[in-house]
N, C-alpha and C positions, 0 to 999 in steps of 0.2 A: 284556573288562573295561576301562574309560575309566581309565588310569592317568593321574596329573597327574604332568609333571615340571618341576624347579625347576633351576638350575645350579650345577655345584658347588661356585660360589665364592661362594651364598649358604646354605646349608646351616648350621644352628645361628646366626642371626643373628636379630634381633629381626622377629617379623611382620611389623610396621608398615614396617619399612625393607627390605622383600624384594620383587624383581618379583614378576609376577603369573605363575602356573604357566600350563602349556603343556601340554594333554591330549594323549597319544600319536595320537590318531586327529585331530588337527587339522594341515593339510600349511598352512594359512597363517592365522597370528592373524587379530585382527581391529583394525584403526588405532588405536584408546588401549588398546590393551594393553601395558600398564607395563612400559616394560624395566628403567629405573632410577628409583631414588629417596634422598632426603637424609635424613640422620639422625634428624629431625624428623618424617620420614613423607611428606611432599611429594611430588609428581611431579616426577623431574628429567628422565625421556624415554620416549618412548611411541613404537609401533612406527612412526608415520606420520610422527614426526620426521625432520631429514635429520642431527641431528648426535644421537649417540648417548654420554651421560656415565657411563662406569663406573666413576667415581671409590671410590664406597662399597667398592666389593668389591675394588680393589687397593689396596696401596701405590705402584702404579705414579703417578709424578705427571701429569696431563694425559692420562689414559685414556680417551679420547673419540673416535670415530670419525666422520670427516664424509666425508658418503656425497657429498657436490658436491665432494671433493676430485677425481673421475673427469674433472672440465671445468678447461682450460686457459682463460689469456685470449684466445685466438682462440675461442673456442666466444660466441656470441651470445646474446642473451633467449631468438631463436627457438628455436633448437638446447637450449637447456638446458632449454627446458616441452617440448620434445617429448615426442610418444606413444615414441620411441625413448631417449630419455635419462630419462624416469621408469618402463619397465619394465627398463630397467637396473640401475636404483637400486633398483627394486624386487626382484629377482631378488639384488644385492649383499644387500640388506636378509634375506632367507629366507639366506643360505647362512651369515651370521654370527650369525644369530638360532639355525642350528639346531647350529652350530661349537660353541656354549656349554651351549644345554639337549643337545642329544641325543647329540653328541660327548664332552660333560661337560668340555670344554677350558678351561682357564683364561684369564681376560683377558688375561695375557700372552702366551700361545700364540695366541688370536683375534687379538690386535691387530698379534701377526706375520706372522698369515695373511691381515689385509687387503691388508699389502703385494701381496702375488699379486693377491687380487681384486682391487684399485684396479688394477691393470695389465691384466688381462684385462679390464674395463672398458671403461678405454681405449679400447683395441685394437677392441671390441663395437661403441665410438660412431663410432671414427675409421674404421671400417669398412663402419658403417651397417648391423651387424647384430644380431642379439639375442646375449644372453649366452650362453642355447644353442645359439646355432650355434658362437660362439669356443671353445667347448672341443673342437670337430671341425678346426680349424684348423690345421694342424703349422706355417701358416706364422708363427704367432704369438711359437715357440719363436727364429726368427733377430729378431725386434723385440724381443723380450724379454733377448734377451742382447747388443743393440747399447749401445755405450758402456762395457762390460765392460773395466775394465783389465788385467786379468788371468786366463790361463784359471782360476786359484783361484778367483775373483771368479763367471765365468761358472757352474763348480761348485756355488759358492755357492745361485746363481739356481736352477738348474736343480734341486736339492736342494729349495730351498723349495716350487719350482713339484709338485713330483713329490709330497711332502706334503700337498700341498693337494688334488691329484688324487688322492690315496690316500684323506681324509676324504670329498670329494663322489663315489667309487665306492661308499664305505659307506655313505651319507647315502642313496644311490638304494635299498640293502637295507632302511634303517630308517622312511621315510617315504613316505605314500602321494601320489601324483602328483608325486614330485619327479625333474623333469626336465632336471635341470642335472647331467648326466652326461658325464665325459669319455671322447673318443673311444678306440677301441681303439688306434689311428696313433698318434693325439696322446700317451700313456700311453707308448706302447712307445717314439715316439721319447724322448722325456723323459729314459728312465731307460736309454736305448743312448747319447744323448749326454752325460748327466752318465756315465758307464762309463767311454769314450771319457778324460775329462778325467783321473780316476781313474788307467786305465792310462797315460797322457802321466807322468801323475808317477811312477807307479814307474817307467816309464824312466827318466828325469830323477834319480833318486834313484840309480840303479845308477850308482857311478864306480868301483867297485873288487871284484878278484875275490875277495877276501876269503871275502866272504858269498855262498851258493849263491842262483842267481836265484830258483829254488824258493822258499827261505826267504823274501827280503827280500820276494817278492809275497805271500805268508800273513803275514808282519808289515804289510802295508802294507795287507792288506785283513781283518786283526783290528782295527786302530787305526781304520777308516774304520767298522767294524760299532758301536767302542766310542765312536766319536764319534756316533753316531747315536741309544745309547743313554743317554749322558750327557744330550742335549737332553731326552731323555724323563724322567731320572730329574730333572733343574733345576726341571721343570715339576713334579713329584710333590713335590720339599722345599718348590718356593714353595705350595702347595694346602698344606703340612702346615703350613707358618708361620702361614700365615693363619689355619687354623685354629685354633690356638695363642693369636694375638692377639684372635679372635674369642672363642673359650672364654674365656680370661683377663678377657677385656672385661667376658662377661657373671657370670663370677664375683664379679669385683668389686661390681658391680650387685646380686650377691645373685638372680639370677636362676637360677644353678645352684646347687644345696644338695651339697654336697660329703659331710653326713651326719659322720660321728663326726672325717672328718680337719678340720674346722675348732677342732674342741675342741686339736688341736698346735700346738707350737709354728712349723709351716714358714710358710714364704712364701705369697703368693696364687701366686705363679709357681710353685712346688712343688707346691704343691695343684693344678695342674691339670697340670701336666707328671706325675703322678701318675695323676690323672684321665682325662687321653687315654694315656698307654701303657694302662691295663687296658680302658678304653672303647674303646679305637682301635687296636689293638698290630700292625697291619699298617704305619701311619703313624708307629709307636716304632719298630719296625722298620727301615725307611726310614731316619729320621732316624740310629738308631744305625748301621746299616750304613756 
């Protein structure tokens, strides 16, 4: 069955202003396939673009991805038309396209996750090789954490990078001919050196026998679990807000019929904070928790 999908951050938003759906069975658009557009209904980017506007669908300001941010000023004319730096871009281009529809990721999650891909990129051109070969590379992990002030800083990196290789190992389940898979090495070192960084600091933390070392390592690696899922619930309140604002929008507009509660006295805000807990009550949920 040809299912079309849409991404979750245009979901109940006006037709006119929504990209263009992306059928399950298709592994690469086709070049004016609308990623974004303006309120008006316009074309604001299409998949063959190199800069990417997702303004409409966050409040993020400046949510724009430029896929030539990969070239430094030492990279020349020749080097940047290259057959090697446009199937770069091309290959960045499918892994952010499919972060949003098939991941369901929000633009502020994608636009965190380019950070990784613009560096793997890099690393792709500065290399002279494709994108899938740099995810077999373990050596990519000591350039990617060079300049690092701090091993927190380097945890940092390696946390993101290990995320990002977590969606494109799902990515190869969900889509057909997608071959931007990270290595077995690459994967394992990733998440044995952010470890590494992890246990550094509960050393570092232990200055007194007070507390049983037992304990202080299960505090230290409940707080590091609950830091991990904080990031994932931030992402879930910002997908509810929008919603929220998106609903309310179109209420306003008269485009949702709210039925006997506009005959009361509440707010349009009411009415629909009303409206998404019993339509939505997984996202009431959330919110109230």
């Amino acid at each position: 069955m040809n299912v079309q999908l849409v991404p979750y951050d245009t979901i109940g938003i006006a037709q006119h202003t929504s990209p263009d759906s992306l059928s399950t069975d298709v592994s690469t658009p086709d070049s004016n396939h609308v990623i974004s557009r303006r309120r008006n209904g316009d074309i604001l980017s299409v998949f063959a673009d190199n800069v990417w506007d997702f303004s409409l669908y966050t409040s993020r300001p400046n949510a724009r991805i430029y896929f030539e941010s990969i070239f430094s000023e030492d990279h020349g004319v020749f080097e940047r038309q290259s057959p090697l730096a446009n199937s770069i871009i091309q290959d960045s281009k499918l892994i952010i396209l499919n972060l949003w529809y098939r991941r369901q990721l929000s633009v502020n999650s994608v636009m965190a996750l380019w950070i990784q891909i613009k560096y793997l990129a890099r690393y792709a051109l500065s290399s002279g090789i494709k994108f899938a070969d740099v995810l077999g590379k373990t050596e990519f992990i000591e350039c990617r954490l060079e300049g690092a002030e701090s091993r927190y800083q380097e945890w940092v990196r390696l946390a993101s990078l290990y995320n990002l290789i977590k969606h494109l190992s799902q990515l190869s389940h969900q889509v057909n001919d997608f071959n931007l898979i990270p290595s077995v090495d690459l994967t394992k070192l990733v998440a044995e050196q952010a470890q590494e960084r992890v246990d550094e600091a509960i050393r570092e933390k232990i200055q007194t026998p007070v507390i049983p070392i037992r304990l202080l390592s299960e505090l230290i690696e409940q707080s590091t679990e609950t830091c991990f899922k904080f990031m994932e619930v931030v992402t879930e309140v910002e997908k509810a807000w929008e919603h929220y604002e998106v609903t309310k929008e179109r209420a306003e507009k008269g485009e949702i019929k709210f039925g006997k509660w506009r005959k009361s006295n509440a707010t349009i805000a009411r009415q629909v904070w009303k409206y998404i807990k019993e339509t939505y009550p997984d996202i009431a949920n959330l919110v109230l928790v």
